[in-house]
GUKELO-833150 format. One record per residue (C-alpha): residue in one letter; x, y, z. Coordinates in pm, whole numbers, padded with zeros to 5 digits, always signed. Layout:
N
AXYZ ...
// end
This chain:
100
X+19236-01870+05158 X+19212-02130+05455 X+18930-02177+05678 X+18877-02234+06071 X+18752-02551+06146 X+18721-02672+06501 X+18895-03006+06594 X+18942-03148+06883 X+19245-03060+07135 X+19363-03469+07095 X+19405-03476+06690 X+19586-03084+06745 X+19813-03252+06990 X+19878-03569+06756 X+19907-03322+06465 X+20149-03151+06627 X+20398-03452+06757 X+20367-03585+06402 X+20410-03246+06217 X+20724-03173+06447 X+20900-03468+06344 X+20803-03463+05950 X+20883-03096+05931 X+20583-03011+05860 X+20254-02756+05969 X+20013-02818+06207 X+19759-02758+05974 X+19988-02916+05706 X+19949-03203+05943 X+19583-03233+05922 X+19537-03183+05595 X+19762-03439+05466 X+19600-03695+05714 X+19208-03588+05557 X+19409-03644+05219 X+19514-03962+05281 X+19122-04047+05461 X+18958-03888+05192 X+19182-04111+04894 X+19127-04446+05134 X+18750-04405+05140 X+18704-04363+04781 X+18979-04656+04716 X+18920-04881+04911 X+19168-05154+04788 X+19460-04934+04790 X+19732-04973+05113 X+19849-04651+05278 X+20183-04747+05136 X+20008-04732+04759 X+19846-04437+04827 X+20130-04231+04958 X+20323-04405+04676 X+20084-04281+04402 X+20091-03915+04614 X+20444-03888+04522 X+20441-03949+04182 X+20150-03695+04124 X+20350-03462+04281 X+20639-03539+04116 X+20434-03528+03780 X+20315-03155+03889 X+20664-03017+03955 X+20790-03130+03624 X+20488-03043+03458 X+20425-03358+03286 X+20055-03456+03205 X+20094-03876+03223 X+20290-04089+03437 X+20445-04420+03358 X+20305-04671+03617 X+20539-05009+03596 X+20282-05270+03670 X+20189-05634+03559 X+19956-05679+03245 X+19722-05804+03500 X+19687-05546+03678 X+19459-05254+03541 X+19227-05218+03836 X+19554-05072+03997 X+19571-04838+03722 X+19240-04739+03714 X+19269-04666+04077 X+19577-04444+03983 X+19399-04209+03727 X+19070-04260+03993 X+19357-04098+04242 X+19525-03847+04007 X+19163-03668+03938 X+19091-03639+04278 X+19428-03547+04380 X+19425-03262+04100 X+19073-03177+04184 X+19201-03145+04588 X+19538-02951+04492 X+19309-02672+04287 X+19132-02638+04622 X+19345-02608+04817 X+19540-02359+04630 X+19251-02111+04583 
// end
């Protein structure tokens, strides 16, 4: 069950011009952009573009039930993957609450 929060009448308005043209809620809106705030605070490294990337393919690996993903990446690069399962728990942990 969702609960009121007050924002301010600019980010409704914003929400609302974005949400229209993504098809999306108001609140739908919102709470994608705190997703995306809360992910880029705790990863600091990441792009928007890596984080929305890594959004889809947990939510790609939800709808087909899978439990691991396959991340192509360089040998180099584990930090990236690190941030990925780093992003996965959170984004599990946020999904769970927001489903209750």
């Amino acid at each position: 069950m969702g609960q009121s929060v007050k924002i301010s009448d600019y980010i409704v308005d914003e929400a609302r011009v974005v949400a229209k043209a993504l098809n999306r809620s108001v609140a739908g809106q919102v709470e994608y952009w705190a997703k995306l705030g809360k992910l880029s605070e705790e990863n600091p490294d990441l792009s928007y573009g890596s984080i929305k990337d890594i959004l889809f393919v947990i939510e790609d690996l939800h709808r087909r039930k899978l439990k691991k993903a396959y991340f192509p990446m360089g040998d180099n690069d584990t930090r990236m993957q690190e941030a990925l399962e780093s992003i996965e728990g959170v984004l599990i942990e946020l999904k769970v609450n927001l489903e209750r």
